[in-house]
N, C-alpha and C positions, 0 to 999 in steps of 0.2 A: 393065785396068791404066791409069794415067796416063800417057801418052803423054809428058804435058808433064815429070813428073818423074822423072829420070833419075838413079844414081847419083853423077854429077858434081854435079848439083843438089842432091842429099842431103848432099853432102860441103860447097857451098855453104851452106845453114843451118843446118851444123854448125859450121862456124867460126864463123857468125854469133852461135849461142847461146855459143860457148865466150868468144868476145870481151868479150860482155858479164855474162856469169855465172859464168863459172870453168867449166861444166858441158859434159864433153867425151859425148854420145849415142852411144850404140851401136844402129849397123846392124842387127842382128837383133831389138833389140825397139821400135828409134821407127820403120824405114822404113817400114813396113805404115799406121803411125797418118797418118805426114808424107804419105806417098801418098794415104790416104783423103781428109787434110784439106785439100789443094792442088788447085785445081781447073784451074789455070792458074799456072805457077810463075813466069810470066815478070811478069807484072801483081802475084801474092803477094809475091813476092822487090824486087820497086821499092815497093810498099805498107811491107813489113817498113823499108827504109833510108833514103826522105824523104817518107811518106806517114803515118807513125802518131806524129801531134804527142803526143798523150795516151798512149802506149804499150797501145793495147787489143789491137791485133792482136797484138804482142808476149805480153801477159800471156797472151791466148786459147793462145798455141804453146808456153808454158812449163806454161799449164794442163796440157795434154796431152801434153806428154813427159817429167814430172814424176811417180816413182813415190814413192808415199804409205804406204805398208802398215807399219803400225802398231801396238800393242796397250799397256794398260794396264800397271804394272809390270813393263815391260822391261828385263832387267837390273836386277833389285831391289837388287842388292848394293850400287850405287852410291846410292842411296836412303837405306840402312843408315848409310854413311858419309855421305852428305850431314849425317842427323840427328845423327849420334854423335860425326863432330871436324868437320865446318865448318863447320855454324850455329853450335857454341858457340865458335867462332875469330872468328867475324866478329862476336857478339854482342859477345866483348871488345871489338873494334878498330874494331866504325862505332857511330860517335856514337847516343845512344837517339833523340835528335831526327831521325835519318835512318829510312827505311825500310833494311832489308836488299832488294837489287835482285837476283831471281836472272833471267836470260835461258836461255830456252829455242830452240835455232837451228841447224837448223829443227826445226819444233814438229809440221808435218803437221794431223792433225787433232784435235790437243789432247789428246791420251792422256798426252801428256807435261806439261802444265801441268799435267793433272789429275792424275798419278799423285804430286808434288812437292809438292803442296799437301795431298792427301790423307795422305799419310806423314806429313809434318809434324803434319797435326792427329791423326795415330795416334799417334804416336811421341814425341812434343815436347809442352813447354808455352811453348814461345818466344812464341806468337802473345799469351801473357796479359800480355807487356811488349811488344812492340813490333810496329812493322806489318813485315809483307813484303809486297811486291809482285813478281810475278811475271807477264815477258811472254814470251809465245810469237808466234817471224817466221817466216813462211817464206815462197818466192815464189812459193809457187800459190795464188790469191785463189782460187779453188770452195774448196781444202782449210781454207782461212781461215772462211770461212763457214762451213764444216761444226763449227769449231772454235768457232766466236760459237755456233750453234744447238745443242751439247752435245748430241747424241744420237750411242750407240753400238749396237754387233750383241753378238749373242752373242761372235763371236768374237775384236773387241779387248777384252771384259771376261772372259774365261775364266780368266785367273789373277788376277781379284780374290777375296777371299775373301767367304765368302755373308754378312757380318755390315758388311762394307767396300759391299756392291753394296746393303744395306737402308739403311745411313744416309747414303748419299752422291748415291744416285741412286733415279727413280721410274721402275717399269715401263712401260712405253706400247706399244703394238699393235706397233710396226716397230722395236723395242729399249727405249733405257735411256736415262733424259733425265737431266742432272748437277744436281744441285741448285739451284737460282735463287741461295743463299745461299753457294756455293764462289763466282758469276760477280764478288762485287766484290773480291778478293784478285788478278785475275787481268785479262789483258787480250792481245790479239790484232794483227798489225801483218804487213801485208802489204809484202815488203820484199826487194829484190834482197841480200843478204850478202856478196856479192863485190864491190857496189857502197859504196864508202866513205865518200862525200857523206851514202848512206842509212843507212850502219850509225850513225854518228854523230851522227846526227839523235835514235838512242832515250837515247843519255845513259851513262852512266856504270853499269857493276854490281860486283857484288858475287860473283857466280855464275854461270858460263855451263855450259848443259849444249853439247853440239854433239857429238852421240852418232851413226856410222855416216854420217856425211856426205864427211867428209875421205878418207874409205877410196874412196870415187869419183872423186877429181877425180885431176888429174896434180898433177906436183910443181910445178911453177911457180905453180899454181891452188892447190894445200894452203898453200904457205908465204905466199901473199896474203892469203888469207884467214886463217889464222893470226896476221900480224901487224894483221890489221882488230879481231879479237876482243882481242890485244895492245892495242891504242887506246884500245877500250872498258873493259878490266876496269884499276878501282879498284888502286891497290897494297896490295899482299897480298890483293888476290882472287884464286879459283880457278877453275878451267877443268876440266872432266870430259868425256872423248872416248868413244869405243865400245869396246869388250874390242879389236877386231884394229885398233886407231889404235893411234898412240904421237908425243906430242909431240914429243919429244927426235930423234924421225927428220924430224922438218919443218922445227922452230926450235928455235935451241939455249938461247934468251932466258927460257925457265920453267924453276922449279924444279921435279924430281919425285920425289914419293917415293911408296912404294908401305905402301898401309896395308888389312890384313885382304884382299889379293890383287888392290886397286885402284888403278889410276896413279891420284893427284892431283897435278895441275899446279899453280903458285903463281906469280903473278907479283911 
């Protein structure tokens, strides 16, 4: 065991990461990792607050206490509804000259950009009049990567269907690679979201998904972020949470109504 890192210390770079991320860690699944990866907390913990100009060492510790787990048509219902009333909502009300902008946040490792994009090309024929652009943030650059290089397992593609896994994606020795031709609809952005300088930086949408995130943080950290993704989305854009979120219990500033057994938020 680490000698040098001690429960008090643990509880030290937990306010560290919540400070700067919203993201309050829990003792039973990061201390085991923090322990492994601290060699010396007294030299880590001065490196972590006037030693890391570029924030690497930072990213490397959010790499790792950052849980990912993910799969293809998660919660499809929302999907459903995406294609059925808010593409054709937005299609009225953003200019044709614009792209429709939908944000994925966080994205992980792209199951979700891909699963939005590929419904749409199932289900729609939006894309034969106008472009959409869709990006996926999240703040763990390894999951970022893995979301640029589009290769999946068996087990985030097990609720695609076998006709959805033939035309969208190719088989390859260690999974499923996404098609070269989904990568220019779509785009990746490594990105603190609690930080506001940086949310603001991608611009403006149309559509935020931010599915099973808020259900983590605390309420000082939900309603922060809440009003950061409030910033960003267009008026009369929408905002889609995870089945056990609920806007209306964070901020009281969207509209919600429930359609086919799905909150959708409206700003």
């Amino acid at each position: 065991m680490n000698q040098h890192f001690s429960i008090d210390n643990f509880e030290k770079i937990k306010e560290f990461i919540y400070r700067k991320t919203g993201i309050s860690i829990d003792y039973k699944t990061s201390y085991k990792k923090l322990n492994d990866h601290i060699k010396d907390f007294k030299d880590y913990f001065f490196k972590l607050r006037f030693d890391d100009e570029n924030g690497i060492e930072f990213q490397k510790l959010i790499n790792l206490i950052t849980n990912n787990d993910t799969y293809f048509y998660r919660e499809k219902e929302q999907f459903e509804i995406l294609v059925k009333y808010i593409l054709p909502e937005l299609d009225k009300i953003v200019p044709k000259s614009k792209p429709i902008r939908i944000l994925s946040a966080p994205c992980s490792s792209g199951e979700e950009v891909y699963s939005i994009l590929i419904y749409i090309l199932e289900k729609s024929d939006i894309l034969k009049d106008r472009k959409i652009e869709i990006i996926g943030a999240d703040i763990n650059s390894d999951i970022i990567q893995k979301a640029y290089n589009g290769v999946y397992n068996d087990k985030s593609m097990e609720l695609l269907p076998a006709d959805v896994r033939t035309s969208y994606f190719t088989k390859i020795t260690d999974g499923y690679k996404v098609d070269e031709n989904l990568k220019k609809y779509v785009d990746f952005k490594t990105l603190n979201l609690f930080d506001k300088d940086e949310i603001v930086e991608l611009g403006k949408f149309d559509l935020i998904l931010s599915r099973n995130m808020l259900v983590h943080f605390d309420e000082i950290s939900r309603k922060a972020m809440a009003m950061n993704f409030y910033e960003i989305l267009n008026d009369n854009g929408f905002i889609l949470l995870g089945d056990a979120e609920h806007m209306s219990r964070i901020v009281p500033i969207f509209n919600t109504t429930k359609i086919d057994g799905v909150f959708v938020h409206k700003k």
